[in-house]
KOLLOMAR-101685 format. One record per residue: residue in three letters; x negated, y, z negated of N, C-alpha, C in turn. Coordinates in Angstrom, 2 decimals, decimal comma, always signed. Layout:
NODE   code       n_u       n_v       n_w      ca_u      ca_v      ca_w       c_u       c_v       c_w
NODE    Ala         X         Y         Z         X         Y         Z         X         Y         Z
...
//
This chain:
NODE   code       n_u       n_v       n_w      ca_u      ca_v      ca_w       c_u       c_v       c_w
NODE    Unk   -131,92   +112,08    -18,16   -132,03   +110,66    -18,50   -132,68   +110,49    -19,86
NODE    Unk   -133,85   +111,32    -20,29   -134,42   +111,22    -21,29   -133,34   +111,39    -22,64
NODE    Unk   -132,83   +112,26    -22,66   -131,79   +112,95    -23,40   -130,87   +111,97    -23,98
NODE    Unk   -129,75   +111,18    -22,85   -129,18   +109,91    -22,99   -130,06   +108,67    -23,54
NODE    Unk   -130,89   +108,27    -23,73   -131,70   +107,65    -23,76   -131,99   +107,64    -25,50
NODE    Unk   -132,51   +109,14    -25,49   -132,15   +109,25    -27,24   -130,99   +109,40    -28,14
NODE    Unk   -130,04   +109,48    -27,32   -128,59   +109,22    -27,79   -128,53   +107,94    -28,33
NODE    Unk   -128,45   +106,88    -27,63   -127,97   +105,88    -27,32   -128,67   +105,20    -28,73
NODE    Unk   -129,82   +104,99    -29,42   -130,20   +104,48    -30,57   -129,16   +104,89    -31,57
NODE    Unk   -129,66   +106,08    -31,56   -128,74   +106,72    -33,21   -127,33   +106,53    -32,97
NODE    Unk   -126,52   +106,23    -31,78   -124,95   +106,14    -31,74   -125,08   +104,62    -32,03
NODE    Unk   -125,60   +103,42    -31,68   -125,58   +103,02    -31,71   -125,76   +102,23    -33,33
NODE    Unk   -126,93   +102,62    -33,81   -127,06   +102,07    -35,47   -126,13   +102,76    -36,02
NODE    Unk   -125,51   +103,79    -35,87   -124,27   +104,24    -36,49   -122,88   +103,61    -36,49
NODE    Unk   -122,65   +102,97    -34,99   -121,68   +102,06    -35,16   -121,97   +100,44    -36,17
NODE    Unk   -123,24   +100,63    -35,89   -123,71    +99,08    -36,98   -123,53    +99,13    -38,10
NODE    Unk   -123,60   +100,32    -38,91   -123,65   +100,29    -40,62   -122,11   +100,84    -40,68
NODE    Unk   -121,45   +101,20    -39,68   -120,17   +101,13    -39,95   -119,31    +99,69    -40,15
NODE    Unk   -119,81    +99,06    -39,14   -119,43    +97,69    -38,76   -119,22    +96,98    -40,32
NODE    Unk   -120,91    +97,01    -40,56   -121,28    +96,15    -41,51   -121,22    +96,57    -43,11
NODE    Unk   -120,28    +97,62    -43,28   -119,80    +98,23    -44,33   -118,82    +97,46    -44,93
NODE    Unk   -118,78    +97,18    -46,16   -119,71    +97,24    -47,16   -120,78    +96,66    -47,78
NODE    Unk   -121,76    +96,34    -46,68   -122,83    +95,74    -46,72   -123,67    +96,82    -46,71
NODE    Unk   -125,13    +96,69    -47,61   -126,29    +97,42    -47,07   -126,66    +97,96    -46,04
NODE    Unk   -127,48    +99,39    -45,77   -128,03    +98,91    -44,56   -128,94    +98,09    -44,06
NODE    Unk   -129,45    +97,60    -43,23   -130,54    +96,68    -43,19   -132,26    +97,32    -42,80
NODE    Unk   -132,42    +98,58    -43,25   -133,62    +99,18    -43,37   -134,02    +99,31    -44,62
NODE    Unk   -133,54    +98,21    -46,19   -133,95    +99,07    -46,95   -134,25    +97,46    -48,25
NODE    Unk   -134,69    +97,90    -48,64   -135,06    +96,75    -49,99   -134,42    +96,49    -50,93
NODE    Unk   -133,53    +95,07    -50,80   -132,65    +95,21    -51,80   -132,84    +95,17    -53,63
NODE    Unk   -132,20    +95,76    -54,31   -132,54    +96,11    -55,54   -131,01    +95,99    -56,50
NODE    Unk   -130,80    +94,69    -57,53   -129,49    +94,33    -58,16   -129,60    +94,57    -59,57
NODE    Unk   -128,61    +95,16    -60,02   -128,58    +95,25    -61,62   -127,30    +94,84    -61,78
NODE    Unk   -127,59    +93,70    -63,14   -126,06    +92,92    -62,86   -125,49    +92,65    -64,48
NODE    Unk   -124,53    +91,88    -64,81   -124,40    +91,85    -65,69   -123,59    +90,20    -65,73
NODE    Unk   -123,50    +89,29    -67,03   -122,37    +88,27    -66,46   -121,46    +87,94    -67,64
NODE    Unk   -120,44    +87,98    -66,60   -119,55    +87,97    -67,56   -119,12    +86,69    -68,10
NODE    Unk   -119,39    +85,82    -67,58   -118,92    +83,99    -68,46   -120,13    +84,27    -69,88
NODE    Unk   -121,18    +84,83    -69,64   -121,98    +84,98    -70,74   -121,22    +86,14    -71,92
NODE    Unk   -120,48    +87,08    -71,41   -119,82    +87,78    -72,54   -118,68    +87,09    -73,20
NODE    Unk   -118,10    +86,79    -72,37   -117,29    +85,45    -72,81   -118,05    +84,26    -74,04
NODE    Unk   -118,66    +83,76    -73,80   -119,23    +83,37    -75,23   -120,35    +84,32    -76,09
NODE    Unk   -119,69    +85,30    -76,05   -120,22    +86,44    -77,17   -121,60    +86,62    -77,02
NODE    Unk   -122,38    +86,16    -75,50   -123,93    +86,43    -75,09   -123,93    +88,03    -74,51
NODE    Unk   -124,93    +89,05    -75,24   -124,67    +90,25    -74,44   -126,36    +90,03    -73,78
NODE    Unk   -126,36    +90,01    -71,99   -127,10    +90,10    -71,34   -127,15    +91,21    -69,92
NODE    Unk   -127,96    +91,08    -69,23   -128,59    +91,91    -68,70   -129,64    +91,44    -67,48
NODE    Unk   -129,30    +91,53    -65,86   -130,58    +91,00    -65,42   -130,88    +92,19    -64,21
NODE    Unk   -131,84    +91,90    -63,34   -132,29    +92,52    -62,19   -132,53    +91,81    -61,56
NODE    Unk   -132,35    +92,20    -60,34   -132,83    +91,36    -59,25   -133,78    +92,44    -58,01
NODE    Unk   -134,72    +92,22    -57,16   -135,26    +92,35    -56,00   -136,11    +91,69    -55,31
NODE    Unk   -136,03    +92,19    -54,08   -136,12    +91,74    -52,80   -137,81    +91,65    -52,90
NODE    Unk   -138,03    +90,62    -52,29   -139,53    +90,10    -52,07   -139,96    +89,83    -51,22
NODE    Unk   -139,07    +89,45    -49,80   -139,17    +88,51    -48,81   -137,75    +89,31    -47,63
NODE    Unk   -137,95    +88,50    -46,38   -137,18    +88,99    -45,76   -135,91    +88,08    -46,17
NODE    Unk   -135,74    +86,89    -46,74   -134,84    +86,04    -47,47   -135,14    +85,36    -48,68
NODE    Unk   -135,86    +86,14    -49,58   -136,66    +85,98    -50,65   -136,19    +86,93    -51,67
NODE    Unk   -135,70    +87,11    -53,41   -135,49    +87,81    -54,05   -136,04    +87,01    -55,28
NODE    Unk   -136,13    +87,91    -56,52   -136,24    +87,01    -57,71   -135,43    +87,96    -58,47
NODE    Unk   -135,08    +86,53    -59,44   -134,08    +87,65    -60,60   -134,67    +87,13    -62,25
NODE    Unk   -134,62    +87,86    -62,65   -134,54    +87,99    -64,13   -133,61    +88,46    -65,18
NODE    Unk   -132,85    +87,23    -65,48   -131,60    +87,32    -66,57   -132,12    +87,54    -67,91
NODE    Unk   -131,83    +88,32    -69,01   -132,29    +88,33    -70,15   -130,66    +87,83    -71,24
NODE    Unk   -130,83    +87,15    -72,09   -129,77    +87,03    -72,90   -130,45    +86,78    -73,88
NODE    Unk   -128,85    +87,66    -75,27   -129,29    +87,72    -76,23   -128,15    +87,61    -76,97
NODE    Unk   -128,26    +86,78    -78,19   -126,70    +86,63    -79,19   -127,18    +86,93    -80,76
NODE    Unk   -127,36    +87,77    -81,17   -127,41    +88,09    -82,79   -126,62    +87,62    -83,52
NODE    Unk   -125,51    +87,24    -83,44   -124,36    +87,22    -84,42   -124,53    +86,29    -85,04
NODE    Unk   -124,23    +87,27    -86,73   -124,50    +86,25    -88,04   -123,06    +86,40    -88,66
NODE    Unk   -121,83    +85,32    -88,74   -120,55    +85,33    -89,06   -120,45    +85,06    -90,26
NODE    Unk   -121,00    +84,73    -90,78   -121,11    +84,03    -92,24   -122,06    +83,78    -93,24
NODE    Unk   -121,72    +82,97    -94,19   -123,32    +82,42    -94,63   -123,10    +80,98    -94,37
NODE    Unk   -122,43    +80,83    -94,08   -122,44    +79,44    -92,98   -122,20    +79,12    -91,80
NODE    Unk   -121,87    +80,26    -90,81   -121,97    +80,32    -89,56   -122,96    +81,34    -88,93
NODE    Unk   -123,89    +81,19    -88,12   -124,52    +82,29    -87,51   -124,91    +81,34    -86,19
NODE    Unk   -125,48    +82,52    -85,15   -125,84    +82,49    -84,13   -127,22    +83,13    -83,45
NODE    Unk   -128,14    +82,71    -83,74   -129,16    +83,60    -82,94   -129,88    +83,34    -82,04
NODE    Unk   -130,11    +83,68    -80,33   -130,18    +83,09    -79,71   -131,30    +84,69    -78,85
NODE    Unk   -132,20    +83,95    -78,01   -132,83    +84,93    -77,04   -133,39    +83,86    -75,89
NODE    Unk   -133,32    +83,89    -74,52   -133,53    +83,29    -73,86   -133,41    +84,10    -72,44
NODE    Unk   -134,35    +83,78    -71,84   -134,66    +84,42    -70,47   -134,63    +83,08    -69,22
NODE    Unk   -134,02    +83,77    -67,96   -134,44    +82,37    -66,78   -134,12    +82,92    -65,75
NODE    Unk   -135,54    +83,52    -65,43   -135,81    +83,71    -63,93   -135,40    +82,81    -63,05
NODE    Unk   -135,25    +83,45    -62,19   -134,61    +82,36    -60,70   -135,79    +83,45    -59,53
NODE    Unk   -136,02    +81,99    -58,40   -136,12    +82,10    -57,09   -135,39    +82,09    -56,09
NODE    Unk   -134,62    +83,25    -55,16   -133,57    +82,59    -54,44   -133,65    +82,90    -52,82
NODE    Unk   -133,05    +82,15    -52,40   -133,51    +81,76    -50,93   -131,70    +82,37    -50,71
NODE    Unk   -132,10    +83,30    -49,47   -130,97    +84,08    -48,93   -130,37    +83,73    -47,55
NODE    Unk   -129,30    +82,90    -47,43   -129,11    +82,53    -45,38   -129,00    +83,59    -44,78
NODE    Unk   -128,55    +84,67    -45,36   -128,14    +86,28    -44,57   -129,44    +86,75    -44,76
NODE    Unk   -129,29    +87,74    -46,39   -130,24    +88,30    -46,97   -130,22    +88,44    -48,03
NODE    Unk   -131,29    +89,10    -48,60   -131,19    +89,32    -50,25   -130,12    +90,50    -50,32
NODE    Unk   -128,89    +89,81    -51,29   -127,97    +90,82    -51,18   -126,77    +90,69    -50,85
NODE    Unk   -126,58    +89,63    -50,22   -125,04    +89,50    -49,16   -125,24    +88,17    -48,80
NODE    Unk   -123,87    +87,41    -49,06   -123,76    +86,16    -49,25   -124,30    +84,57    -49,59
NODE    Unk   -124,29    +83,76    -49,14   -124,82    +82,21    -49,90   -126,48    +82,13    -50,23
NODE    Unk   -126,85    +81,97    -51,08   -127,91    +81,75    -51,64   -128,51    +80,51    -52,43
NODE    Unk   -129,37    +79,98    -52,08   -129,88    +79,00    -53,19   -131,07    +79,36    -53,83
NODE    Unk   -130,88    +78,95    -55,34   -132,22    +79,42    -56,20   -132,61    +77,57    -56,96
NODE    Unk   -134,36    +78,27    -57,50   -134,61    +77,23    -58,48   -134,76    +78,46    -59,59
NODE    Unk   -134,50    +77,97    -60,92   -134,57    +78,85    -61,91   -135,48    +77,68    -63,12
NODE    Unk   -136,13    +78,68    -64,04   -136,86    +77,82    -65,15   -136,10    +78,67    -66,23
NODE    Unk   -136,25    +78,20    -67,55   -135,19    +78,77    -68,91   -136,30    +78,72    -69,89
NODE    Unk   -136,44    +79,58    -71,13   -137,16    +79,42    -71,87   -136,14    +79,97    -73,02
NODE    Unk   -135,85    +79,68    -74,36   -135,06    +79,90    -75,28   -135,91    +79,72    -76,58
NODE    Unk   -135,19    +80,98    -77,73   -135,31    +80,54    -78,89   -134,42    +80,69    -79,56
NODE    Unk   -133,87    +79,87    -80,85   -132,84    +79,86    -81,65   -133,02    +79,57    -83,08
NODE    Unk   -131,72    +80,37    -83,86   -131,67    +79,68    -85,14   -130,18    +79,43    -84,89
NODE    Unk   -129,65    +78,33    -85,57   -128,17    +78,40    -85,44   -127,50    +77,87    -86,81
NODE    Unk   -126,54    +78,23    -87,67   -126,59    +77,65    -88,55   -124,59    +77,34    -88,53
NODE    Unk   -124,54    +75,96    -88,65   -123,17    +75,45    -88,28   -122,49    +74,68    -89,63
NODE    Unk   -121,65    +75,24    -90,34   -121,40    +74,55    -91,78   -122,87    +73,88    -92,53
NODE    Unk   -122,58    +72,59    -92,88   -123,56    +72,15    -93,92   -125,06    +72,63    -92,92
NODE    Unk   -125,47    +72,28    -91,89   -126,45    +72,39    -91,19   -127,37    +73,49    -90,65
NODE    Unk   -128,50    +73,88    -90,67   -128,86    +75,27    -90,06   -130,02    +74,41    -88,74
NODE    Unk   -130,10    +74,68    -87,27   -130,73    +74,32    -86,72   -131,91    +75,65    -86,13
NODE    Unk   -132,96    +75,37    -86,05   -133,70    +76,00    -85,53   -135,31    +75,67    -84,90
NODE    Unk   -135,66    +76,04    -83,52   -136,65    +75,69    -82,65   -137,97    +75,28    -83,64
NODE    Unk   -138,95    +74,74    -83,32   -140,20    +74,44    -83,94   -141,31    +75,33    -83,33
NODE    Unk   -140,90    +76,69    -83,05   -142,13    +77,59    -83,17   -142,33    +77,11    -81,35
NODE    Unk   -142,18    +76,07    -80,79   -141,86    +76,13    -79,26   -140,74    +75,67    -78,38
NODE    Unk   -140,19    +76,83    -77,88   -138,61    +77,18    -77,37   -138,39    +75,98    -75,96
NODE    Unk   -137,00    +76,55    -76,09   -136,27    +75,49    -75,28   -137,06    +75,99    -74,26
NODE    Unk   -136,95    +74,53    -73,16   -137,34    +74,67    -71,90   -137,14    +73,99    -70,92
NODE    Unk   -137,31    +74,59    -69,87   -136,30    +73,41    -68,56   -136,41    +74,09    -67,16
NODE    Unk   -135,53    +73,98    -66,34   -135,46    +74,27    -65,35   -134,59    +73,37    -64,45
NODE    Unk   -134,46    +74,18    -63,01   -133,12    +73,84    -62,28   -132,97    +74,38    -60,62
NODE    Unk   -131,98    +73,84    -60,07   -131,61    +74,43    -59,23   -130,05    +75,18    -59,17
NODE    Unk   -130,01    +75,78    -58,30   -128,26    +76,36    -58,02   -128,15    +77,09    -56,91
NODE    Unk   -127,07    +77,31    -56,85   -126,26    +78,14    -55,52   -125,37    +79,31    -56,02
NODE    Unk   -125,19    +80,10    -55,06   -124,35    +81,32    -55,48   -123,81    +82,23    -54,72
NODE    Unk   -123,07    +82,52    -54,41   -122,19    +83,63    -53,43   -122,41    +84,93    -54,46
NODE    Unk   -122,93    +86,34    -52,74   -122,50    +87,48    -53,63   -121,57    +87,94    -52,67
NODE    Unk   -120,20    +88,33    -53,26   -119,17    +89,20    -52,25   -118,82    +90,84    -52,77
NODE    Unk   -119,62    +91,48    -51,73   -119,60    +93,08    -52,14   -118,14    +93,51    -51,98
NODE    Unk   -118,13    +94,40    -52,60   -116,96    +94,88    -52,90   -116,87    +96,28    -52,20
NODE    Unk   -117,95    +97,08    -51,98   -118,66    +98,11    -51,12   -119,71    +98,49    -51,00
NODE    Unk   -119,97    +99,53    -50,83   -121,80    +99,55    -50,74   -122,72    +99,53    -51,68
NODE    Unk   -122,13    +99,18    -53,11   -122,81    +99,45    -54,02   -122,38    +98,08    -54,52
NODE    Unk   -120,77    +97,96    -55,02   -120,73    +97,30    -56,15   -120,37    +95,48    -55,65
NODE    Unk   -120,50    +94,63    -56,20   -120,35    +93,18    -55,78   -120,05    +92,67    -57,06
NODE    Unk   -119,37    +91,40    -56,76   -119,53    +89,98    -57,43   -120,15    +88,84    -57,11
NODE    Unk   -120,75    +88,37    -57,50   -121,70    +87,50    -57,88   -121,22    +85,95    -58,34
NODE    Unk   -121,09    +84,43    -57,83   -120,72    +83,68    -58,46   -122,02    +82,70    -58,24
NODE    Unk   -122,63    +81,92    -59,13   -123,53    +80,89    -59,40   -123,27    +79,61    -60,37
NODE    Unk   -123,84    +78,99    -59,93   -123,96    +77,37    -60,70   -124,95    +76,81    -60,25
NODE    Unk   -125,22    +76,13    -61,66   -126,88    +75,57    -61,26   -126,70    +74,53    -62,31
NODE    Unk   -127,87    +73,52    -62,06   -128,21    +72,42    -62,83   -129,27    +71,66    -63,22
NODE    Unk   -129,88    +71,30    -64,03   -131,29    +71,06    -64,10   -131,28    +70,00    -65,53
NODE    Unk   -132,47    +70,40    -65,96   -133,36    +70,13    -66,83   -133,49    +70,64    -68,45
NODE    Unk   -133,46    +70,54    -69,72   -134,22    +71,22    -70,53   -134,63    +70,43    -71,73
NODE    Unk   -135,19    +70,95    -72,34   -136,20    +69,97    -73,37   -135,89    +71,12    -74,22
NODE    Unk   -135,73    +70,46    -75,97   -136,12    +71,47    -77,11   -136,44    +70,44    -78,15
NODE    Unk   -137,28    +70,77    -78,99   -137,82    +70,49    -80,16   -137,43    +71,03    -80,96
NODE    Unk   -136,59    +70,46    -82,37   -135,91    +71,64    -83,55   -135,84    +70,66    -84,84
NODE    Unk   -135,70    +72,01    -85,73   -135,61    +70,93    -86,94   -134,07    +71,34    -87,65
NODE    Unk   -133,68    +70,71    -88,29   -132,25    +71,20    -89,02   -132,55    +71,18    -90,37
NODE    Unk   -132,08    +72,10    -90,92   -132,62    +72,34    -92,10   -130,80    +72,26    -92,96
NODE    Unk   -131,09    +71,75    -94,29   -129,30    +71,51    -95,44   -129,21    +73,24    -95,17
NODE    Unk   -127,92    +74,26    -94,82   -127,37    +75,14    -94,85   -127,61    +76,01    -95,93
NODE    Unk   -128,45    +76,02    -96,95   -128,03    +76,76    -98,37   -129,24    +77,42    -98,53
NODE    Unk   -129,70    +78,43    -99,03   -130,74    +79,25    -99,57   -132,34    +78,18    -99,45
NODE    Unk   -133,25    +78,55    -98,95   -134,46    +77,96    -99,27   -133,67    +76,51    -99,02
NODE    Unk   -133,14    +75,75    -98,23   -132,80    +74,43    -97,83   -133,84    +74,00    -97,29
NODE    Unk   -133,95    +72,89    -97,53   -134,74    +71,84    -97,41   -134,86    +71,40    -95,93
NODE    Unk   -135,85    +71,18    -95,28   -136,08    +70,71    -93,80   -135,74    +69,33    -93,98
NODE    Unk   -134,84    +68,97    -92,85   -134,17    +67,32    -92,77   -135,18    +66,24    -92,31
NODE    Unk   -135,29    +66,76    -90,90   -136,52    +66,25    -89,73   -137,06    +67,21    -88,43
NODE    Unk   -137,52    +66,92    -88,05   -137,88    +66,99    -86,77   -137,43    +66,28    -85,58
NODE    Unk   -136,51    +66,99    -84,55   -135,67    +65,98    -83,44   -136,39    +66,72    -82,00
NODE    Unk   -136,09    +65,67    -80,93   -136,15    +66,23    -80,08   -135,26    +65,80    -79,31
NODE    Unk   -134,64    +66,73    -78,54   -133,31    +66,54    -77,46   -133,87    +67,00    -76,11
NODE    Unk   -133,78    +66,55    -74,73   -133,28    +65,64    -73,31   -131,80    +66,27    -73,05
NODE    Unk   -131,79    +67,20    -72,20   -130,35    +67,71    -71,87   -130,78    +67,50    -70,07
NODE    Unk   -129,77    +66,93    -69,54   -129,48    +66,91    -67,73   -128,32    +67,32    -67,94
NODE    Unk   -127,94    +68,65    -67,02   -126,71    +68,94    -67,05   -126,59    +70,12    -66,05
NODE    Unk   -125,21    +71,03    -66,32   -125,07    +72,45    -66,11   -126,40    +73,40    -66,91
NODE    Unk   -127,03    +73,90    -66,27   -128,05    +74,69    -66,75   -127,71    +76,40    -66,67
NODE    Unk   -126,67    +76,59    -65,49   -126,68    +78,75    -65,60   -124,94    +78,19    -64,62
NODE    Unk   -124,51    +79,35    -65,15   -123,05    +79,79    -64,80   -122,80    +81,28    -65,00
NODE    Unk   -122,56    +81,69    -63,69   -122,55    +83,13    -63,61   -121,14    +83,50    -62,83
NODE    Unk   -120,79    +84,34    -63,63   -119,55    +85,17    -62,69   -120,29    +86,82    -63,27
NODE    Unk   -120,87    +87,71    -62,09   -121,04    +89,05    -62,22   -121,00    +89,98    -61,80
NODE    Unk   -120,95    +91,20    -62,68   -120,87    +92,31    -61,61   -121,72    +92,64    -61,34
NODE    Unk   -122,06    +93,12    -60,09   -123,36    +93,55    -59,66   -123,26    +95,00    -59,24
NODE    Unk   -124,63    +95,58    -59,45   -124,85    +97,03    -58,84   -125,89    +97,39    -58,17
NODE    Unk   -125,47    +97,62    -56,84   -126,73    +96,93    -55,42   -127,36    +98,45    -55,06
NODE    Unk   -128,95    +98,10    -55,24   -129,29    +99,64    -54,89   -129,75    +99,14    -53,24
NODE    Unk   -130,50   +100,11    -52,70   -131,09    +99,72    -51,00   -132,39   +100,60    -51,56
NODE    Unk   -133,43   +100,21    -51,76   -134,87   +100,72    -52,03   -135,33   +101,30    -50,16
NODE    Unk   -135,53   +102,30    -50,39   -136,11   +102,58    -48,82   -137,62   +101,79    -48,80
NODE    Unk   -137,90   +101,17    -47,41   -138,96   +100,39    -47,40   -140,52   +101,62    -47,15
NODE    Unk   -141,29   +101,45    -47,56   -142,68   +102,05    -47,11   -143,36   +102,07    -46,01
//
């Protein structure tokens, strides 16, 4: 009886992570390295992580970054980070999620006659969103999010040309789409302690 007895666990979680393949197993801490692609799409090359904090608790940290200088009258420079909090109905890892995320940005941008750039304190804001992740197998997933919020920036625009002249000082009030993600993800399982 003893014998059967210890059977019966290990046959048993074995049929479970079969079941639930290509899902995690559920002994282990989830851990995401992702990438997004609507952000490569407008020529942003970024980078985030995500892990597990909670038994439906994760945080992530997106980093983006755009260097590109096209011209001497077009450029782009952009660095901006926005952590998210996200609340998991399954788990961290596998399917519907809601997050709040905050954004912090800095920029120069320079657009024909105009060059715009932050006043020494970066964009800022914050938001909420939702997001599906659908694994693809035990490792790899996609990722879809939308969110909406808040952000505030202070900037000045400066005439486009060498040593140009500062115009003013503005400040812009954005309510809108705040993060849009389509990504690939790469799901580790951290063994727990």
């Amino acid at each position: 009886v003893a014998s059967s007895a210890s059977v019966t666990p290990s046959s048993s979680t074995a049929s479970t992570s079969t079941a639930t393949s290509p899902s995690l197993p559920a002994n282990g801490r989830y851990l995401g390295v992702k990438t997004n692609l609507a952000a490569w799409a407008g020529t942003i090359m970024n980078v985030a992580a995500e892990v597990q904090v909670g038994k439906h608790l994760s945080v992530e940290l997106p980093i983006l970054w755009c260097p590109w200088h096209i011209s001497g009258k077009h450029a782009v420079k952009t660095f901006t980070i926005q952590p998210e909090g996200r609340w998991w109905l399954s788990r961290p890892g596998e399917g519907h999620f809601f997050g709040v995320h905050a954004h912090m940005g800095w920029y120069s941008v320079k657009w024909k006659r105009d060059r715009y750039q932050d006043t020494g304190r970066p964009l800022l804001g914050a938001g909420i969103s939702y997001g599906y992740l659908l694994p693809f197998n035990a490792h790899w997933a996609g990722e879809f999010t939308l969110g909406a919020g808040y952000a505030n920036t202070r900037y000045d625009p400066y005439y486009n040309i060498d040593n140009g002249a500062r115009i003013d000082t503005r400040t812009k009030n954005y309510w809108g789409i705040t993060r849009v993600g389509i990504s690939v993800v790469y799901r580790f399982n951290l063994k727990k302690q």
